[in-house]
C-alpha positions as CSV (number, residue, x, y, z in Angstrom):
1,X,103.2,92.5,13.8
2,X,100.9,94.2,11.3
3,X,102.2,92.0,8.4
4,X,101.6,89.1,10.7
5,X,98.1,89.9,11.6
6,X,97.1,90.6,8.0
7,X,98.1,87.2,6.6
8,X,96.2,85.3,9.6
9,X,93.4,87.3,8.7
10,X,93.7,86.5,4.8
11,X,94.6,82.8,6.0
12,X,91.2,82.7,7.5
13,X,89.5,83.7,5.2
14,X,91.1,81.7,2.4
15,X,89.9,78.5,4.5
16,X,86.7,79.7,5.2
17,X,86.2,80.2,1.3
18,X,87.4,76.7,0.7
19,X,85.3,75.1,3.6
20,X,81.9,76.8,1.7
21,X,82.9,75.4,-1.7
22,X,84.2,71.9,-0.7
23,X,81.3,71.3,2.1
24,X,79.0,70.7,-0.2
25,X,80.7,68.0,-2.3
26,X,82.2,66.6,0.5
27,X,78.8,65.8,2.1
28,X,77.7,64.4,-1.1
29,X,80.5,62.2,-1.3
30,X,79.9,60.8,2.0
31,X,76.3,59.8,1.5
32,X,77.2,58.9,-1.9
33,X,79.6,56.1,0.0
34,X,77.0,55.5,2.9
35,X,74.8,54.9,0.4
36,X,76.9,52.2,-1.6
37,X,78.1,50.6,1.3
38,X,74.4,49.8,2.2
39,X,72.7,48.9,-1.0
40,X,76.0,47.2,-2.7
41,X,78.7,46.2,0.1
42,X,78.0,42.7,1.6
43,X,78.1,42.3,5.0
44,X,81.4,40.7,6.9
45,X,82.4,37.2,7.0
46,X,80.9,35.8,9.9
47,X,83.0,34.6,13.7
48,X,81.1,32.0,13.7
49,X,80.0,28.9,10.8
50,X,77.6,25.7,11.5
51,X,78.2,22.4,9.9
52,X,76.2,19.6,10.0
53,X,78.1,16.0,10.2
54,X,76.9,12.7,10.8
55,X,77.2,10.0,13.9
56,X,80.1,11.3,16.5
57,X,81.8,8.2,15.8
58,X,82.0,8.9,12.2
59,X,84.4,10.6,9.6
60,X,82.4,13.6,9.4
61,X,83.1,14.1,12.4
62,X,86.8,13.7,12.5
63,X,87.4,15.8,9.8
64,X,84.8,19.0,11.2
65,X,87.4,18.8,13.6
66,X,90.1,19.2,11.2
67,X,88.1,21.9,9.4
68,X,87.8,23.9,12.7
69,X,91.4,23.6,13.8
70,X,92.4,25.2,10.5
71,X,89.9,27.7,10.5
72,X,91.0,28.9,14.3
73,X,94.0,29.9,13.0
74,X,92.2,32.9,11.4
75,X,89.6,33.5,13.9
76,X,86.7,32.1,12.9
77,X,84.8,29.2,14.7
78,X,83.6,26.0,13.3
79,X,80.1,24.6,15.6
80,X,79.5,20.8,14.9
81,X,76.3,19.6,15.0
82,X,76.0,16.1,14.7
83,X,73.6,13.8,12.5
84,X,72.1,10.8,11.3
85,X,73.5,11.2,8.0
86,X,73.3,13.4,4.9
87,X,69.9,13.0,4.8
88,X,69.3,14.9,7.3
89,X,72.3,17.1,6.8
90,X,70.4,18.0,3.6
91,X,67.2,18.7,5.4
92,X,69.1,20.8,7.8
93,X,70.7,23.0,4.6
94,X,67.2,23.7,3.0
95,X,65.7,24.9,6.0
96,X,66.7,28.7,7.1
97,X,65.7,28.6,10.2
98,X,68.4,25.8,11.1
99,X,71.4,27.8,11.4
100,X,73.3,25.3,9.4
101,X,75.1,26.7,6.4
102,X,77.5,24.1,5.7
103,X,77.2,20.5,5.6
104,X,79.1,17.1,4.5
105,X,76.7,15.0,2.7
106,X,77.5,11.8,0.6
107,X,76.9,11.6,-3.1
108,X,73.0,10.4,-4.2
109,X,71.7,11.1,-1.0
110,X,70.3,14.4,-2.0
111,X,66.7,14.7,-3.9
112,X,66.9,16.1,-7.4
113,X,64.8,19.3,-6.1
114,X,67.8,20.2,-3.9
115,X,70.1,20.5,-6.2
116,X,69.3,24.1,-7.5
117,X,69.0,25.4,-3.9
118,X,72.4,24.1,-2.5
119,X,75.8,24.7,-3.7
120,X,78.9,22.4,-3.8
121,X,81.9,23.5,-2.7
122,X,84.4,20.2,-3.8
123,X,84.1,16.7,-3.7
124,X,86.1,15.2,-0.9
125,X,87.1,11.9,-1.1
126,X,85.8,8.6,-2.1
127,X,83.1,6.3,0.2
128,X,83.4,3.0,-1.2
129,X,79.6,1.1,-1.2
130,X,80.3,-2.2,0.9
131,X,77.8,-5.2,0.7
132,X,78.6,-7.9,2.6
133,X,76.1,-10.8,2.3
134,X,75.6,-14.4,3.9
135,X,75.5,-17.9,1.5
136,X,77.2,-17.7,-2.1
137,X,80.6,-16.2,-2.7
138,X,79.2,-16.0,-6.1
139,X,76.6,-14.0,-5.8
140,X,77.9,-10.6,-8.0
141,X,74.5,-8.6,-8.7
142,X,72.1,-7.2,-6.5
143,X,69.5,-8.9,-8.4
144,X,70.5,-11.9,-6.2
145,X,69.8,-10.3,-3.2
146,X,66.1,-10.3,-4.0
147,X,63.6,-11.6,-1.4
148,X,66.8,-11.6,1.6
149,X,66.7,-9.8,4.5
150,X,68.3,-6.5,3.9
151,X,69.7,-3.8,6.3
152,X,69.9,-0.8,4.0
153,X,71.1,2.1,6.5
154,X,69.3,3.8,9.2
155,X,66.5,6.7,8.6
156,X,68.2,9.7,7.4
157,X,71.4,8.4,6.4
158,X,73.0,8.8,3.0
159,X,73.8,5.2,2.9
160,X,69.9,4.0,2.6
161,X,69.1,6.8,0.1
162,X,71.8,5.6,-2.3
163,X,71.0,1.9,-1.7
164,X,67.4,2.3,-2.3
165,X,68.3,3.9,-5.7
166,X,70.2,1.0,-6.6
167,X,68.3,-1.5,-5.7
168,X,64.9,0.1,-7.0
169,X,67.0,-0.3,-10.3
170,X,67.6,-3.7,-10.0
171,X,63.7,-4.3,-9.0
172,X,64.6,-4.7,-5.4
173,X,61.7,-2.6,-3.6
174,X,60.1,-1.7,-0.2
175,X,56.8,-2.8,-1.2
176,X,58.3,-6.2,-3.3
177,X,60.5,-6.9,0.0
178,X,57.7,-6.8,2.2
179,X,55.5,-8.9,0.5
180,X,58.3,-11.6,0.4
181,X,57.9,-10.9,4.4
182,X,61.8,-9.5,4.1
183,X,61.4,-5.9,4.7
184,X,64.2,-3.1,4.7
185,X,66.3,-2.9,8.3
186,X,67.4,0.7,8.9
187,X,70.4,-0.8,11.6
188,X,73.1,1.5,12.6
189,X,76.8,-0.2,10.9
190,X,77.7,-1.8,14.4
191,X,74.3,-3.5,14.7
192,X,74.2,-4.6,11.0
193,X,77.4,-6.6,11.4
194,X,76.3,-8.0,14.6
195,X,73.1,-8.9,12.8
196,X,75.0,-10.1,10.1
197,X,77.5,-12.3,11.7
198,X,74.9,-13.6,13.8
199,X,72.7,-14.8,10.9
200,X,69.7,-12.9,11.6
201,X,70.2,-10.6,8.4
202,X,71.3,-11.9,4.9
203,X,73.0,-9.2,3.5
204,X,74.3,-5.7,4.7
205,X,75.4,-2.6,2.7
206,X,77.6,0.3,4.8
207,X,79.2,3.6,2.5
208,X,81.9,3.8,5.0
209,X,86.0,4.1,4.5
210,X,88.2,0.8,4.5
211,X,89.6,1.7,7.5
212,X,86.1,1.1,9.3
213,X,86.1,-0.9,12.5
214,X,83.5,-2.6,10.9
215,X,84.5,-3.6,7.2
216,X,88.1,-4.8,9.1
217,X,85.6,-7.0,11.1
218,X,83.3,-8.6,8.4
219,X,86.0,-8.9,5.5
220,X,87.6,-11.3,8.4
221,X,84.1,-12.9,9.7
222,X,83.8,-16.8,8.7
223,X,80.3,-17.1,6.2
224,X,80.6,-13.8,5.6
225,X,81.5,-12.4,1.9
226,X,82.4,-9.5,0.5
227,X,80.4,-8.8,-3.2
228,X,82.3,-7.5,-6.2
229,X,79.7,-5.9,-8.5
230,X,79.3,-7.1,-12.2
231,X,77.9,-4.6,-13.4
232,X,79.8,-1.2,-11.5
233,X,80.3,0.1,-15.0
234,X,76.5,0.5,-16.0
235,X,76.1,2.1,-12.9
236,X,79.1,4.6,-13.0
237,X,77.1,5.8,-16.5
238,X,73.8,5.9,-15.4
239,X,74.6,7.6,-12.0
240,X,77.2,10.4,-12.8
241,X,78.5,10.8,-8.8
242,X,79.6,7.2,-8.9
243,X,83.0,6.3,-9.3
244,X,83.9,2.4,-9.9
245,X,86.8,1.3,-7.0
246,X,89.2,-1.6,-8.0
247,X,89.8,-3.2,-4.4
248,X,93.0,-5.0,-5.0
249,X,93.9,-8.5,-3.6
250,X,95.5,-8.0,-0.6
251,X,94.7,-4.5,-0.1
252,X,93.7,-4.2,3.5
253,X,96.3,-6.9,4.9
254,X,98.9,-8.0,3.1
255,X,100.2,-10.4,5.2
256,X,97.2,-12.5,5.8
257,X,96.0,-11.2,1.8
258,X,92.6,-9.4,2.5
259,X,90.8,-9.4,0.6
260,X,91.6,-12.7,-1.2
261,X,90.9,-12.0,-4.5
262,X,90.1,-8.5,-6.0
263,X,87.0,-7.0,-6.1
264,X,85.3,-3.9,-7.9
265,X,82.8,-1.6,-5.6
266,X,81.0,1.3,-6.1
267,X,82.2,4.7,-4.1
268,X,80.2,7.8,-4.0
269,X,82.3,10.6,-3.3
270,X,81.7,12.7,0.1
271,X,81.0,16.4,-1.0
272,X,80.8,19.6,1.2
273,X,77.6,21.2,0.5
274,X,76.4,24.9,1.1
275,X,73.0,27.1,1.3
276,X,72.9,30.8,0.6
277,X,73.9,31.5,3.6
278,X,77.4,30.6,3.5
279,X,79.4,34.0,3.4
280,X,81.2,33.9,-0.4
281,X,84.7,35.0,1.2
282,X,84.7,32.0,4.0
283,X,84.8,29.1,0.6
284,X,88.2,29.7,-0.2
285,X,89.2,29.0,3.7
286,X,86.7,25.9,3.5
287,X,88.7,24.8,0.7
288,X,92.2,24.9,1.8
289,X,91.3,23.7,4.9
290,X,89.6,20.6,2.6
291,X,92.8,20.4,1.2
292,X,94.8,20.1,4.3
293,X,92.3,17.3,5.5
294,X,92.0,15.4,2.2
295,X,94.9,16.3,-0.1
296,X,97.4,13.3,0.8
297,X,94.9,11.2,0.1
298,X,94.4,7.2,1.4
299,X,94.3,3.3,0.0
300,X,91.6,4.4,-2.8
301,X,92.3,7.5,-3.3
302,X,95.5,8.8,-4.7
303,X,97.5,12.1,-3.0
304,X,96.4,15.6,-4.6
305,X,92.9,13.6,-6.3
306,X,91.0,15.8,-3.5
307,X,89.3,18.1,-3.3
308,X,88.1,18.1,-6.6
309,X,85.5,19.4,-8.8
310,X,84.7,16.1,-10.2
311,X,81.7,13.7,-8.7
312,X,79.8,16.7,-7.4
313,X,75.7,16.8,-7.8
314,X,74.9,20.3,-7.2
315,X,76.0,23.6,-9.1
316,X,79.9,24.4,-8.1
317,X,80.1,27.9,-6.2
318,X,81.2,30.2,-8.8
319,X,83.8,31.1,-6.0
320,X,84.1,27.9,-5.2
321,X,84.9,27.1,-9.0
322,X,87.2,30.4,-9.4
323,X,89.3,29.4,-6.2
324,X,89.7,25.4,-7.7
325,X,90.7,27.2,-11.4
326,X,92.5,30.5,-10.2
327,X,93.9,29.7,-6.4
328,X,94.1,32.8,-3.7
329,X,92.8,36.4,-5.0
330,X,95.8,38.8,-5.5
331,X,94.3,40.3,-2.1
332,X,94.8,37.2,-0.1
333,X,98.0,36.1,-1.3
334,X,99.4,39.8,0.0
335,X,97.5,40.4,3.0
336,X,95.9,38.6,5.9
337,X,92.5,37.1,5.6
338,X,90.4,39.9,7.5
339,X,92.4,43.0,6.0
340,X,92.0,40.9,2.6
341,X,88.0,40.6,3.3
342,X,87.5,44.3,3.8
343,X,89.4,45.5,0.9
344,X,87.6,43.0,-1.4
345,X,84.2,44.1,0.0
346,X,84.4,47.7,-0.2
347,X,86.1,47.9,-3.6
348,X,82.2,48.9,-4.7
349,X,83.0,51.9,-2.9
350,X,85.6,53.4,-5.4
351,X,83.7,54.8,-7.6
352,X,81.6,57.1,-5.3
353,X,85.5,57.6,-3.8
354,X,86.1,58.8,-7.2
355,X,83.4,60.7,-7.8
356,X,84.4,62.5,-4.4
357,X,87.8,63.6,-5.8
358,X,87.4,64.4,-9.0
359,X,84.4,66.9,-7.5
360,X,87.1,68.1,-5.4
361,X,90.1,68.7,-8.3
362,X,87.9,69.8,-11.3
363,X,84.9,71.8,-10.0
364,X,85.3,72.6,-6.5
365,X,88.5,74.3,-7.4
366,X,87.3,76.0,-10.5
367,X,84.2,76.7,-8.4
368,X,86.1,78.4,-5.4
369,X,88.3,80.0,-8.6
370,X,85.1,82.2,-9.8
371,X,83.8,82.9,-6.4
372,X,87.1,84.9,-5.7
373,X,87.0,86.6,-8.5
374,X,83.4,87.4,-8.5
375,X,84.6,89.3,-5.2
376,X,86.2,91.4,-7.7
377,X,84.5,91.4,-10.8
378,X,81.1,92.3,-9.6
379,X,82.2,96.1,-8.6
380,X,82.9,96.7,-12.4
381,X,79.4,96.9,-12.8
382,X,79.1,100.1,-10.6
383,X,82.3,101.3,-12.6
384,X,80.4,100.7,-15.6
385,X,77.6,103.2,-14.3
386,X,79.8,106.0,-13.7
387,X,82.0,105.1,-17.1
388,X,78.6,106.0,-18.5
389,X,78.3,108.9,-17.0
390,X,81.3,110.8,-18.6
391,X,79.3,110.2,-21.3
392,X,76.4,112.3,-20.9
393,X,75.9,115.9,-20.6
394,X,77.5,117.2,-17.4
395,X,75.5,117.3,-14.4
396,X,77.7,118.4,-11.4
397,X,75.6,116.8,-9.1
398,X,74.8,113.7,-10.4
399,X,78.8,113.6,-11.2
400,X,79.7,114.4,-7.5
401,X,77.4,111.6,-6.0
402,X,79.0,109.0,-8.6
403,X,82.3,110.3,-7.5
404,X,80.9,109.6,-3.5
405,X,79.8,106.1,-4.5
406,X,83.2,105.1,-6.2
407,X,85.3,106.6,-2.8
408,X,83.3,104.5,-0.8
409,X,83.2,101.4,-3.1
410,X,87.5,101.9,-2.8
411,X,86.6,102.2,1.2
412,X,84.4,98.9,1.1
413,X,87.3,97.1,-1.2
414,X,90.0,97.2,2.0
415,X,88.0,94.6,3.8
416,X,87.4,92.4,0.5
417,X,90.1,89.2,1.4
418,X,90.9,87.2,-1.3
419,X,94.1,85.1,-1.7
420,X,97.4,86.6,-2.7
421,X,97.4,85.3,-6.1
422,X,93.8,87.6,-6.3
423,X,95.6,90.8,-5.0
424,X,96.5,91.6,-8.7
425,X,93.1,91.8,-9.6
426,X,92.1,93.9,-7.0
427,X,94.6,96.0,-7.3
428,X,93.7,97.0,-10.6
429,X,90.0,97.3,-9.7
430,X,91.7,100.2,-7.4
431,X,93.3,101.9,-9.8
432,X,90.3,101.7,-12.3
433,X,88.1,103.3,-9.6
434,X,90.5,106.1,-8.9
435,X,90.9,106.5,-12.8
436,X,87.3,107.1,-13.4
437,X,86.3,109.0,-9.7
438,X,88.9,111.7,-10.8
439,X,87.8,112.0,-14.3
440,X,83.9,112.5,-12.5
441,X,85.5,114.8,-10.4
442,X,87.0,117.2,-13.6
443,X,90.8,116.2,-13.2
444,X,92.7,114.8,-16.5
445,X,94.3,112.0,-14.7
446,X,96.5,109.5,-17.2
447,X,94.9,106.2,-18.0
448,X,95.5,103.8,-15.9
449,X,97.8,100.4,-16.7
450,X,96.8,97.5,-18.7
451,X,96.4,94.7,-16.9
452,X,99.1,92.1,-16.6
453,X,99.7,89.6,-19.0
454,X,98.4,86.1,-17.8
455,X,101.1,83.8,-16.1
456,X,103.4,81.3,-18.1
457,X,102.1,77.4,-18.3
């Protein structure tokens, strides 16, 4: 029972030793990785992730929906908020109080001072530019649309910021179209090709896909033509997002051969666009679930051509860019997206981790080491008092008070706990005391023991 008691007590105290040595580093640690984790670690992927799209009718739109079926699957919910166009998709990106963060927005339709605020993600797939035009099959350049009536897109669409570029280049302006009494429509597509069709327009342009309901209509429509561009190739070089389209005789209907003959159109490619405010780890999800929507790819474009790199206007993500050249992280290939997240973000936080542990295994423990034995150690210095003693000439009374103060120093040294590995030490501070007391006291006691050699390595 006595043995059982004394190691409790010695177990205490062993723990109580450790707690005032490691306390100290421990709490340093800890705000050393509070600290980190609020200056360095980013915050969470969001739950939830805006994109802006375009008319609810539109392909935007049926491929957010795409986008936000994939990205259920991990918990995260896609909002759609629908558009006029990419104009207005880009509007929504540069301004932070929109809430938008992601947006599909149709090559050329964004103004060059955008282009170092936003950040491209991949290009998507290929919009092809149709103009379909009244009177002469002939007519190949826009130069001989001059003077017609034109409907060039609605009012925040990308389709009338990429026409006006073109035509501007051919000399085809606002203010030259007006003063022919021609000015720019702004219809919606299914008002344009009623216009059209109906002969109260001359010419209409729609970036749309070929399986629109309404470049199925016109290519069909009596008096109405379909114009292959002359000159694609100059602009392909002068407008790097451009991409020249061969439409192939018979493309859209082989059996009744639509188109008749081939033609050559311009495509601007549809890109998916991001502000600051996109969270870095949600781009690789964004992309797979791009490639899900567009990888088998469609009549102009050919499987695996998209998402790409190519045909994009703004600066690539540099995540974006790792995850087109690299693939998954290590982490996400192994683990689950969220689990994947965390232990990306707060791999900052292993260095002040480190710094926590190697405080603990090279000086706490050489710390707590010397506090043990200063337990010990510190006595010698009254020893060395009396040692000095026998020394000088005898004084029986100074001699018998030394000889009091080392009885009660070996009195005081019974409630000294130290580990067992320490007992060694004290035990030869016991016999040290008793050595020297005795000699005080006039015996001729034998010297006392060396100490013991240290342990083997």
């Amino acid at each position: 029972m006595i043995k059982l008691v004394f190691r409790r007590e010695v177990a205490e105290g062993y723990r109580r030793e450790l707690l005032r040595v490691w306390t100290p580093f421990l709490v340093l640690g800890v705000v050393a990785l509070v600290v980190t984790y609020l200056l360095f670690v980013e915050p969470p992927p969001p739950r939830v992730v805006t994109i802006a799209t375009g008319q609810p009718t539109g392909r935007y739109n049926a491929f957010a929906e795409q986008y936000r079926a994939h990205l259920a699957g991990v918990g995260i919910t896609l909002e759609i908020r629908e558009t006029a166009g990419s104009a207005e998709n880009v509007a929504l990106l540069l301004d932070p109080a929109s809430g938008v963060s992601l947006a599909f927005v149709q090559g050329g339709a964004m103004p060059s001072g955008a282009r170092d605020r936003l950040s491209s993600l991949a290009s998507l797939y290929r919009e092809p530019l149709w103009i379909f035009h009244r009177g002469d099959r002939a007519d190949d350049r826009l130069t001989d649309l001059a003077g017609k009536r034109l409907s060039i897109g609605p009012e925040g669409s990308g389709t009338r910021a990429v026409v006006q570029r073109l035509l501007a280049d051919s000399g085809i302006t606002a203010g030259a179209q007006a003063a022919a009494g021609a000015p720019f429509e702004g219809l919606p597509d299914r008002q344009a090709a009623e216009a059209l069709q109906a002969g109260r327009i001359d010419a209409a342009f729609f970036i749309v896909g070929p399986g629109s309901a309404q470049v199925q209509e016109l290519i069909r429509a009596e008096g109405v033509h379909l114009m292959s561009l002359r000159r694609h190739d100059s602009f392909v070089r002068r407008y790097p997002y451009l991409s020249s389209v061969p439409l192939s005789e018979g493309l859209l209907d082989l059996e009744r051969n639509i188109p008749p003959a081939p033609s050559s159109l311009l495509a601007p490619p549809a890109a998916l666009l991001a502000n600051a405010t996109l969270h870095p780890a949600l781009i690789p999800l964004l992309i797979e679930a791009a490639r899900a929507a567009h990888e088998p790819g469609n009549l102009l474009d050919a499987p695996g051509e998209f998402p790409s790199t190519r045909f994009v206007e703004a600066p690539l993500h540099p995540e974006a860019r790792r995850y087109h050249e690299e693939g998954p992280s290590f982490l996400r290939r192994v683990l689950p997206f969220w689990p994947a997240s965390m232990v990306s973000r707060l791999k900052l936080m292993l260095l002040p981790l480190a710094t926590v542990l190697f405080s603990i295994f090279k000086i706490a423990q050489p710390l707590y080491n010397w506090r043990i034995n200063a337990r010990i150690y510190r006595h010698y210095e009254t020893l060395r008092r009396a040692q000095r003693e026998l020394s000088r000439p005898v004084d029986p009374a100074r001699r018998a008070e030394m000889a009091a103060t080392l009885r009660r120093l070996e009195d005081d040294l019974a409630t000294v706990s130290v580990p067992l590995r320490a007992m060694a030490d004290l035990y030869q501070l016991y016999l040290h005391l008793g050595y020297v007391r005795r000699r005080l006291q006039g015996e001729r006691p034998s010297p006392p023991p060396p100490p013991p050699p240290p342990p083997a390595a």
